[in-house]
N, C-alpha and C positions, 0 to 999 in steps of 0.2 A: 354472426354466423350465417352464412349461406345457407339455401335453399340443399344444392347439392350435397353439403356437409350431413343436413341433418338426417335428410333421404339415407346417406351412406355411412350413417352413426349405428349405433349400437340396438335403438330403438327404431328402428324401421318406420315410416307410414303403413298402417292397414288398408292399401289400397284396392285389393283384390276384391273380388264383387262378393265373397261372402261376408268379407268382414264389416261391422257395425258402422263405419263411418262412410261407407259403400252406399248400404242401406239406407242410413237416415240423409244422405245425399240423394239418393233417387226420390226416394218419399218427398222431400222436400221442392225438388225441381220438381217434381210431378206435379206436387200442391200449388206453386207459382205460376205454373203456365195453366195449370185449371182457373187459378180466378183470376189470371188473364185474361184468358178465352170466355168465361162467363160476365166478364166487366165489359167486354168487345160485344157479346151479344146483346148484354142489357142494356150496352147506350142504341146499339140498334133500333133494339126495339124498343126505348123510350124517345128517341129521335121521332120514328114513324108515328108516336102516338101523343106526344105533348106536342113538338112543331111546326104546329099549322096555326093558319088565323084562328082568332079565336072566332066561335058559330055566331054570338052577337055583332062581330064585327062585319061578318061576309053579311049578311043581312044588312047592315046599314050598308053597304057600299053597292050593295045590287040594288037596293034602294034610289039609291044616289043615283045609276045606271038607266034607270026607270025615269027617275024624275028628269034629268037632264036631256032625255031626246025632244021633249016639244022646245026647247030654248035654244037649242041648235040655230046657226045662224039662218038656212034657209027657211026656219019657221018662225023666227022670234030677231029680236036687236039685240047685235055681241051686247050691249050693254046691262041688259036686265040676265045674259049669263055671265058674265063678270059677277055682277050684285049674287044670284045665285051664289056662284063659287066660294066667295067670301066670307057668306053666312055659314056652311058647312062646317063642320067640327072637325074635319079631316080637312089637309091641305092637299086640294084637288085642283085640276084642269081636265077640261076638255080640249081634246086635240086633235088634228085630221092624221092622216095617215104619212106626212112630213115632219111631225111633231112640233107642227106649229100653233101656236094659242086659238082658241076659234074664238073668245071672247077678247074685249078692248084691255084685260088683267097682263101685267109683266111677270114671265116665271124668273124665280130667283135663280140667277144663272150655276149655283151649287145643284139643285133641283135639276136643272137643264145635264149637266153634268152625268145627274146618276141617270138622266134618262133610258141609257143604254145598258142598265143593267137592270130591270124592268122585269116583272116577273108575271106569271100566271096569276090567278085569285089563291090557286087552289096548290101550289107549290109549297113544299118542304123550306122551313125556315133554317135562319142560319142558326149554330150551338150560341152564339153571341148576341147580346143587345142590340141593335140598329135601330134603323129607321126605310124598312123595303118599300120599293114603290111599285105597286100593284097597276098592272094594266087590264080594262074590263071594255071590249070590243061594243062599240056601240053601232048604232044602223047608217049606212052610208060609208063606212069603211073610215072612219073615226071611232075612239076610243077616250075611254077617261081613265086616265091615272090618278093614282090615292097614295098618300105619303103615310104609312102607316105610325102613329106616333110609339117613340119607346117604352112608353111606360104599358103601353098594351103588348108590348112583344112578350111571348110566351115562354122565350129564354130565359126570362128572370127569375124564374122557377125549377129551371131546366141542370143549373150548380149544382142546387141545394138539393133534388132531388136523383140527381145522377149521384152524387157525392156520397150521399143515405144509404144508395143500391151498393157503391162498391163498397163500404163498409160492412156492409150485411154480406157482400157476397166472401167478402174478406173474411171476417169472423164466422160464416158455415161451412166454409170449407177449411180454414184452420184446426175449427173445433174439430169437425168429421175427421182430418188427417191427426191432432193429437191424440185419437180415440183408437185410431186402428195401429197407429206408432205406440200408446201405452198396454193397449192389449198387447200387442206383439212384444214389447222389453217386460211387459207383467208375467205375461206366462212364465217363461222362464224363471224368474225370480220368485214365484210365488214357489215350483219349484224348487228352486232352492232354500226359501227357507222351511217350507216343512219337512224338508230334509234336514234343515238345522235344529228344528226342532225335535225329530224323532232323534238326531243325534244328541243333544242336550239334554232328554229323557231315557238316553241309555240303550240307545239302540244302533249299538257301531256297526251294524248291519247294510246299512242303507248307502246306497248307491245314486247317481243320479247320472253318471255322462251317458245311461243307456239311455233313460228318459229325455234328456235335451237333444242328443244330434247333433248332426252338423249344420245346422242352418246358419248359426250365428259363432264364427270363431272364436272371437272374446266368449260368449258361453258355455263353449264348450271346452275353452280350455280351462275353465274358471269351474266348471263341472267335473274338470279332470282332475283338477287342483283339491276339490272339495275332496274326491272319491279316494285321494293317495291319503288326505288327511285322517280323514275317517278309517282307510286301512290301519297306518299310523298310530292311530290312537286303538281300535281296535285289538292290533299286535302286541300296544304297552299293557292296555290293561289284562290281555289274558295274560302276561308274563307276570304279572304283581299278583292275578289271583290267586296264580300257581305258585309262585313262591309265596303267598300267605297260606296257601294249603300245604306245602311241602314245609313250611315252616312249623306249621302249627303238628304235621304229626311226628315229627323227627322230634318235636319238644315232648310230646305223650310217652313215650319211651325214658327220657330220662325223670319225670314227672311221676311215671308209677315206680320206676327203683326210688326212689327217693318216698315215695309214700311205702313201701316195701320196707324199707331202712326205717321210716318212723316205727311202723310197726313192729320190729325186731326191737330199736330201739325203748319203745314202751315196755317190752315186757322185760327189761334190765334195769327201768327205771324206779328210784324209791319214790314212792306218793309223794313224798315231800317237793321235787322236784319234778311232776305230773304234768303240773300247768304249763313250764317250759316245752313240753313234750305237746300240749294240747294246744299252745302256742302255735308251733312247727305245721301242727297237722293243718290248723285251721290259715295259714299262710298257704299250705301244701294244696289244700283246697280251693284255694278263692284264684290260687294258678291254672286249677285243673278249668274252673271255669271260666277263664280268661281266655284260656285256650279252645276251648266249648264254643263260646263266643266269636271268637276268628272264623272259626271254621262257618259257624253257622252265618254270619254275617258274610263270608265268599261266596256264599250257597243262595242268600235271598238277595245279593247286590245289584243283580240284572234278573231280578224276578219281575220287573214288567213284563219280562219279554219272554215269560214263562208262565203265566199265570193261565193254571186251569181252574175255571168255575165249575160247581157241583151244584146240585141243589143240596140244603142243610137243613137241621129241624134245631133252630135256635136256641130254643130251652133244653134239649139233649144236649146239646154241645154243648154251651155253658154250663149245666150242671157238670158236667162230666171234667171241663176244665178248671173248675174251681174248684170241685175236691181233687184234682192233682196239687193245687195250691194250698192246700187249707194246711197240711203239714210243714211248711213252711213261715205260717206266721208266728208271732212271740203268744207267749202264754194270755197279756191282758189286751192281744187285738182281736177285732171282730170283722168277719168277712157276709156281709149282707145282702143275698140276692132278690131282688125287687123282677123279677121276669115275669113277662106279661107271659099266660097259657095259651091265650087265643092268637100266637104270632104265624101266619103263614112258613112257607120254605122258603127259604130266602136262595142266590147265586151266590157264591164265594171259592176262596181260595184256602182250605182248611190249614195249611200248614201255615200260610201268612199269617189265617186270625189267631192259629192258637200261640202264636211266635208271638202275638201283639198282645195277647190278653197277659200272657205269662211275665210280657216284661212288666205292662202296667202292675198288676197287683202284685208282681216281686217288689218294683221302685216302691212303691206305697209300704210294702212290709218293713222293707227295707231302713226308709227314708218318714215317714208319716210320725212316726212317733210309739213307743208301746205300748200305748194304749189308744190307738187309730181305730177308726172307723172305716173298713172299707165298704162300697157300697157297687153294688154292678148292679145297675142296671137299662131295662128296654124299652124301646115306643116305637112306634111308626111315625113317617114323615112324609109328604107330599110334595115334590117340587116339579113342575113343570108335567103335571097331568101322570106322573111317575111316583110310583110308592117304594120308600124305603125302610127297611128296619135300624134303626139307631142304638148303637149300641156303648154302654158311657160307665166308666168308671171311673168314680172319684173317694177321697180321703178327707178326712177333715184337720190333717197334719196342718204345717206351719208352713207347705207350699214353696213355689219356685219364688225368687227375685221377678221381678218383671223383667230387665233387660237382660234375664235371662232365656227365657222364653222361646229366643229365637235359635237357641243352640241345641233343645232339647232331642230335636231328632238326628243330630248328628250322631255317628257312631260311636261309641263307646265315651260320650263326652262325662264327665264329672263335674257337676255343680257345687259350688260349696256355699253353704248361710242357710237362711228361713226360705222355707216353701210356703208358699201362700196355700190356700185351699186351690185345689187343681180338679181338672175337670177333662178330661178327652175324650174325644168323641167320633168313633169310630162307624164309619159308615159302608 
């Protein structure tokens, strides 16, 4: 497929300069030609500072420069400066100002050769190995040239240590551009997900393409996308909550004629036939609170997003909500409060906790056995330089399954088998 094809397909290139591949294309060329230009400056300046002779060498050669004027042929026989030359450690001549030998020595016509590319002492070396030869002005308008050997050239260091620099310079300006490229694709997203989260805790409220902008196209239309979702679902669940309320009271109407009717019904009934009749009632009942139960469960289903704190006097309240319970247990259960006196006010949501105590110690009435032990009771707890009231109700029934455990707080679920000893803990 062509170039032009895909340009002119369905899926477009994001080429425009807001869009992400815009972006991380400028970021990128930006960061290339920065450690370009800072790999361009540091051979610069490692040029200027590693390639020169090295200090021990220019010392021996000015040396050399020194020593060589009394053997000059007006002062001394070419021969004793040949001998000279020889003994040197460096491969030297002394020369006139024609570049001819002053001593009876033959230069090696290679040598003769690089004559003419002949350098200062103090001259900038090549990036490469060699072997330069140095010219040092002596009295009489002769001069000595010095072959510097390659094992002393300062290039040999000059790979390894330029190669170190661009590496470094490579991986800090990388690292600096993937810091300001992840900030910049983090924002956003981070945005986005604690918008998935406050939507995943019930809060179809939450918006976010006002929050992002238009900086980044993909994000924002990926924020647009999130925000119709969230409408979406928002729309589905009031329409389910209202038909479980519309539901639930259009059922109360046929629910009390029908309790209405038992009632007529009983009083036509012979004793003998009672139980049928207390049968009815008590099915007639456990409907009416089924029904109880929808409603109240539409009511606290987005109660995060409604939850008012008060302050509360703990032992009032539970006393007060356990004898609303106490007529509900069987004749040989026991409901046992263990409440600490000394508990501060605590912050809560009164309707929530008495919705939670009520169910606990109904399921325990219920379910525990009849002759259970219920037990409520209080402590305080400490986490994180923060004090809580704890608050726990447990049964000494025959308790949940274990792999049941994890379905407990679903709504209106139903467990069947032995309950272990249970315990929750309400904070």
């Amino acid at each position: 497929m062509s170039v032009s094809n895909v340009v002119q397909g369905k899926h477009r290139l994001p080429l425009h300069k807001q869009s992400l591949v815009f972006r991380l294309f400028f970021y990128f060329t930006i960061g290339l030609l920065l450690i370009l230009g800072l790999q361009s400056l540091a051979e610069i300046a490692l040029v200027k500072t590693l390639l020169h002779v090295p200090q021990h060498v220019k010392q021996d050669i000015m040396k050399m420069a020194t020593d060589v004027e009394p053997l000059l042929p007006e002062n001394s026989d070419p021969h004793r400066l040949a001998e000279w030359e020889s003994k040197q450690k460096y491969y030297a001549f002394a020369l006139n100002s024609d570049n001819k030998e002053l001593s009876t020595r033959i230069m090696h016509p290679h040598f003769k050769f690089k004559l003419k590319f002949a350098r200062p002492l103090n001259t900038i070396l090549d990036s490469r190995v060699n072997q330069p030869i140095f010219t040092i002005p002596i009295k009489n308008d002769n001069k000595l040239v010095v072959l510097l050997p390659h094992e002393l050239h300062p290039a040999k260091y000059f790979s390894l240590y330029f190669g170190l620099i661009q590496v470094v310079i490579a991986i800090l300006i990388t690292l600096m551009f993937s810091l300001i490229i992840a900030r910049y694709l983090q924002r956003p997203l981070d945005t986005l997900r604690q918008a998935s989260r406050s939507l995943a805790n019930g809060d179809f409220s939450v918006r976010v393409a006002h929050v992002m902008g238009d900086k980044v196209k993909e994000f924002n239309e990926l924020a647009t996308d999130f925000d119709n979702m969230a409408n979406q679902i928002q729309l589905l669940t009031e329409k389910q909550r209202r038909l479980i309320r519309d539901v639930s009271h259009e059922l109360r109407t046929p629910l009390a004629r029908h309790s209405l009717s038992l009632h007529l019904i009983r009083k036509r009934t012979s004793s003998e036939h009672l139980h049928l009749v207390d049968r009815l009632e008590q099915e007639s009942e456990e409907m009416n609170e089924l029904v109880t139960e929808i409603l109240e469960f539409s009511q606290f289903d987005n109660a995060k997003a409604n939850i008012n704190l008060i302050p509360v006097d703990v032992q009032s309240f539970c006393d007060s909500t356990v004898d609303q319970c106490l007529q509900l247990k069987a004749h040989g259960q026991s409901i046992i409060k263990d409440i600490d006196r000394s508990l501060p006010m605590v912050q809560t949501d009164t309707r929530l906790l008495i919705r939670s105590i009520k169910n606990l110690i109904g399921n325990a009435i219920k379910y525990a056995g009849s002759e259970a032990n219920i037990t409520i009771r209080t402590s305080i707890r400490t986490n994180m330089d923060k004090s809580y009231v704890v608050l726990s109700i447990s049964d000494d029934g025959d308790g949940i399954p274990e792999q049941h455990l994890k379905d407990i707080f679903d709504p209106f679920t139903r467990i069947e088998g032995a309950r272990d000893k249970q315990q929750v803990v309400m904070v």
